[in-house]
N, C-alpha and C positions, 0 to 999 in steps of 0.2 A: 524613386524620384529624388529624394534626400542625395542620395550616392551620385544622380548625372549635375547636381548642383556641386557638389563637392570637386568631382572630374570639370566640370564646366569653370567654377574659382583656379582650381589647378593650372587650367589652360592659358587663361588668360593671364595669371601670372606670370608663366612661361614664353608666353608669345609677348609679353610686354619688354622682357629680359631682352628675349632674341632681337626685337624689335621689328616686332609680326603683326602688329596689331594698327588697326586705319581706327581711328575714334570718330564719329556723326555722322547723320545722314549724309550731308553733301559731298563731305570727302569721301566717305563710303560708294557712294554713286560713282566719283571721279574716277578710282580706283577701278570698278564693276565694270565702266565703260572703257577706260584704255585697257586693261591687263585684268579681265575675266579669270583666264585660268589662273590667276594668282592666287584666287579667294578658296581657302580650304574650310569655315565656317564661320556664318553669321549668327549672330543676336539680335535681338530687336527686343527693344524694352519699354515698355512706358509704365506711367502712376496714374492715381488715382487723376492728379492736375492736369495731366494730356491726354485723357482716355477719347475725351469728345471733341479733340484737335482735328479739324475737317482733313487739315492739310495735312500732317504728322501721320492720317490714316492711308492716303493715296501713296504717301510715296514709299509706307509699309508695303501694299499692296504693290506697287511697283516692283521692290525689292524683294518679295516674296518670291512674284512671276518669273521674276532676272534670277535667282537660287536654284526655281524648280525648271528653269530651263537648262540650266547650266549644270545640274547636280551637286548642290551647295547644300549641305544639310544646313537648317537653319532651327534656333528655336526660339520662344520665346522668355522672357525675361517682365516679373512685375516689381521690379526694383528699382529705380535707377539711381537712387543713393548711394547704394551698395554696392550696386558696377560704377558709379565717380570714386567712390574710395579704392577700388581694386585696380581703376586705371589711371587714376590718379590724375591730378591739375594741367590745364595749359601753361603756356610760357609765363602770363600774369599774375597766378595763381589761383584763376578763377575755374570752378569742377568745366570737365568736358562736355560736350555733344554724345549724352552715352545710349541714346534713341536706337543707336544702330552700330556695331562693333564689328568691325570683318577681320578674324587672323587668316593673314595669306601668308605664301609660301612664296616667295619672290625667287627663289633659285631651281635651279632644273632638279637638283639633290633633295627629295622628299623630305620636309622636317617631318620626323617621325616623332611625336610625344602620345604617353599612354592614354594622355587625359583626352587629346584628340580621337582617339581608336576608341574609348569608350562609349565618349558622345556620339560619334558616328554609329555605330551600334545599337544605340538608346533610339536615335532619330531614325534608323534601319526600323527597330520593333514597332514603334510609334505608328508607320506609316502602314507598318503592315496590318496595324490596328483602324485605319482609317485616320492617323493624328496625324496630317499634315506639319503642322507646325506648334509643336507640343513645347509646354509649358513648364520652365523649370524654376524651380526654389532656392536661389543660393543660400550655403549657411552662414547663422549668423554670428557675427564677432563679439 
């Protein structure tokens, strides 16, 4: 688990560079509904402060069904601290929307990175396990 959090840090530092990454739910939606096949994997995170967010949980649940329809490995994330320091601030310097993270691949040329190939394999095992949407640990700084 340690190891898909590590590959999962990796990732998204990489897809932050390339400029692959949709930060929050709503833009993540926007994204999902015009240009589906763009999304090569999502996140989903909450804390302890949004666990019992009625609404925060439907449009998880939303996003879950739009992944497993679409075949978007997805996992999840109990940090969201940790994924604002890795994805870093809005224009005003206020942290992001980090509930929900999608790296897509916006060009017809596969972005291939290894941390992606891992995770996918992680989430491959997972499911073969009956984990749906399995639970990762990023490390910490």
């Amino acid at each position: 688990m340690q190891c898909a959090g590590k590959a999962l840090e990796e990732l998204l530092l990489s897809a932050k560079k390339q400029d692959n990454l949709t930060v929050g739910v709503y833009e993540s939606a926007k994204v999902m509904n015009v240009d589906p096949d763009s999304v090569a994997f999502c996140v989903l995170a909450t804390d302890e402060e949004y666990e019992c967010d009625i609404a925060l949980q439907i449009h998880f649940t939303l996003i879950q069904a739009f992944c497993f329809d679409n075949d978007i490995n997805i996992v999840r994330v109990n940090d969201t601290q940790r994924l604002a320091e890795l994805v870093g601030s809005d224009e005003a310097g206020e942290p992001k929307d980090t509930h929900c993270i999608l790296v897509t691949n916006p060009s017809a040329d596969a972005w291939k990175d290894p941390s992606l190939e891992k995770l996918s394999l992680f989430c491959e095992e997972s499911r073969n396990v009956y984990e749906w949407v399995p639970a990762i640990t990023l490390p910490e700084r």
